[in-house]
C-alpha positions in Angstrom: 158.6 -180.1 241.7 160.1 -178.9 244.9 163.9 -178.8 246.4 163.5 -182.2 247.9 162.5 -184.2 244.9 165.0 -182.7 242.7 168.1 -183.3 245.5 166.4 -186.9 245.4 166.3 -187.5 241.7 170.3 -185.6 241.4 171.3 -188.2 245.1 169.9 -191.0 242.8 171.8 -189.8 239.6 169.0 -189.8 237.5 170.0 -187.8 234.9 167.0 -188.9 232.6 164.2 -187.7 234.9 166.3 -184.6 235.5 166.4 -183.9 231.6 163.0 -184.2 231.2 162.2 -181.4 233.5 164.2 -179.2 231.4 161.0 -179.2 229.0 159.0 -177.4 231.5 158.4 -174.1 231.2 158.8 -173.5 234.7 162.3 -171.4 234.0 162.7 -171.7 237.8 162.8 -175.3 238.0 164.7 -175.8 234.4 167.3 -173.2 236.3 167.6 -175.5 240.0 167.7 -178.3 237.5 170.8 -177.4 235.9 172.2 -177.1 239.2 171.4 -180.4 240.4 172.6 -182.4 236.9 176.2 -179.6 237.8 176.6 -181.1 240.7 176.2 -184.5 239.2 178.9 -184.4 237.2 180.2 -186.6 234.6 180.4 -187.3 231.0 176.9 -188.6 231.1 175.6 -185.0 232.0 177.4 -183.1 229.8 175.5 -183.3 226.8 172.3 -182.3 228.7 174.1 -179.4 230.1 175.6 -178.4 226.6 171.5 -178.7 225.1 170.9 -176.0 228.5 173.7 -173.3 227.0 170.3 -172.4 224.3 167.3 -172.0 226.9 165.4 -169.1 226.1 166.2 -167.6 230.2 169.6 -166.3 230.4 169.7 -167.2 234.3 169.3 -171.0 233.1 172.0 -170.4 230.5 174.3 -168.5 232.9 173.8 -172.2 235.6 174.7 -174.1 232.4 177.9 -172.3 231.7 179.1 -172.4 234.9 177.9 -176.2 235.7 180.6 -177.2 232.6 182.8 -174.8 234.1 183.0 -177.1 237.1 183.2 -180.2 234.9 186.4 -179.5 234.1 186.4 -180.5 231.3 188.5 -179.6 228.2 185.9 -180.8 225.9 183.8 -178.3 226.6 185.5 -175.2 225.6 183.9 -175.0 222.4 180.5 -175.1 223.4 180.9 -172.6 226.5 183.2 -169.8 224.2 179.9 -170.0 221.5 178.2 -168.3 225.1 180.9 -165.2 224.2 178.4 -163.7 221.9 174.7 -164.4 224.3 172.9 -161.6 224.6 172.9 -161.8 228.6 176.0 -159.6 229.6 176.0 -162.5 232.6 175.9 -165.5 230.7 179.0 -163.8 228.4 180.9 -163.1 232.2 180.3 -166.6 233.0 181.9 -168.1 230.0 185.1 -165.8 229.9 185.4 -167.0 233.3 184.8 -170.7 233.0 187.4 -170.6 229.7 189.7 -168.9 232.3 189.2 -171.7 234.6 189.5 -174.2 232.2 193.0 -172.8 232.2 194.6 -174.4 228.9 196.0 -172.6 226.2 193.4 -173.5 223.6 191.0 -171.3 225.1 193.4 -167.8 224.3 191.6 -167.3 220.9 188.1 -167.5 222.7 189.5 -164.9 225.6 190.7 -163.1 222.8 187.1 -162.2 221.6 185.8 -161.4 225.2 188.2 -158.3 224.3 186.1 -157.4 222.4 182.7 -157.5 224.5 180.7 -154.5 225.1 180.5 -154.7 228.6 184.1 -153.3 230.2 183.9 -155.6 233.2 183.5 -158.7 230.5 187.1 -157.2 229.1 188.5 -156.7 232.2 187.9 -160.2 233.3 189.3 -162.0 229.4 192.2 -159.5 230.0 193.5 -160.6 233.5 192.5 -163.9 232.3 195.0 -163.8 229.3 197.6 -162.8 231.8 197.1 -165.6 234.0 197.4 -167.7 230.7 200.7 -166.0 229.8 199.6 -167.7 225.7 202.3 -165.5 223.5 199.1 -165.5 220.7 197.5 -163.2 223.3 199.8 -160.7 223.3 198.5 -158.3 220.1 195.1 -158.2 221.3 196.7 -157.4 224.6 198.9 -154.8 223.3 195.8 -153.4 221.5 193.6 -153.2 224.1 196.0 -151.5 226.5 196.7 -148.8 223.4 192.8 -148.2 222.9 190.3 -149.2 225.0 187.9 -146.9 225.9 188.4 -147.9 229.7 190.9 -147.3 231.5 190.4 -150.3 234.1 190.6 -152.7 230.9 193.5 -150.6 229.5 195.4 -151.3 232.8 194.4 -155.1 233.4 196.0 -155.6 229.7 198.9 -153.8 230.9 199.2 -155.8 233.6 198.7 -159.2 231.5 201.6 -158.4 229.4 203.8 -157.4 232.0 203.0 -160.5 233.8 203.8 -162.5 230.6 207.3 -161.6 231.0 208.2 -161.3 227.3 210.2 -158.2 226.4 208.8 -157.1 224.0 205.2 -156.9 225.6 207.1 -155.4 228.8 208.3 -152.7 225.8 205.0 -152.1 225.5 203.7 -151.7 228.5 206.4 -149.4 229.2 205.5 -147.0 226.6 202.0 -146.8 227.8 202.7 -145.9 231.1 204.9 -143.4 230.4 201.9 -142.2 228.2 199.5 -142.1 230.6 
């Protein structure tokens, strides 16, 4: 199926058709497919999207998270923070940053275990994203990650999410470890 049968199937909102395709193997097509039910939109997409987040390519899963991203929508969260422990270092990026745009505190506990992630840049990203959040629950994970991260780049971007908090206590913190360092 090429590009203009797809933007005509997604231009007629044809979410069934579109779904089936996601049985092919053709990973390219499951992956433009994704992308065309995104930029659908709706409640009515959702669920196919949400089936996406397990394909067996990672570049189909990474399209998925980041179609629900643009949803919007809060009722998501769950399904895109499960993404947190893919295998695909991309498909985990993806999800720290669509709970980061999702922007409400219930998805602090999920950014919380992006901390955690193997992959620095993955930390980096959940710990300016915790900032940005400015969620109090965020604040020990913060304060650990500053204290003992391996890297410093993640060490500092929790430094700065504390400080950027504003509570005293965090700035306390924060204050300790620079004059550390």
């Amino acid at each position: 199926m090429n590009d203009a049968e797809i933007a005509r199937l997604r231009d007629a909102g044809d979410v069934g058709h579109l779904a089936e395709l996601l049985k092919s193997s053709d990973a390219e097509l499951r992956w433009r497919v994704v992308a065309a039910l995104g930029e659908i939109g709706g409640a009515d997409v959702t669920p196919t999207l949400i089936g996406a987040l397990d394909d067996p390519e990672s570049e189909v899963r990474w399209r998925a998270v980041v179609a629900l991203r643009d949803s919007g929508d809060p009722a998501v969260i769950e399904s895109v923070s499960l993404k947190l422990g893919d295998e695909d270092d991309d498909v985990r990026w993806q999800a720290v940053e669509a709970l980061r745009r999702l922007g409400t505190t219930a998805v602090t506990v999920h950014l919380c275990r992006g901390l955690e992630d193997p992959n620095g840049h993955i930390r980096w990203t959940a710990a300016k994203a915790l900032g940005e959040l400015g969620d109090v629950r965020a604040v020990p994970a913060l304060v650990e990650v500053m204290k003992s991260d391996g890297n410093h780049h993640v060490q500092w971007a929790a430094a700065g999410a504390l400080r950027s908090m504003g509570i005293p206590s965090a700035i306390e913190e924060v204050e300790r470890f620079e004059k550390s360092r």
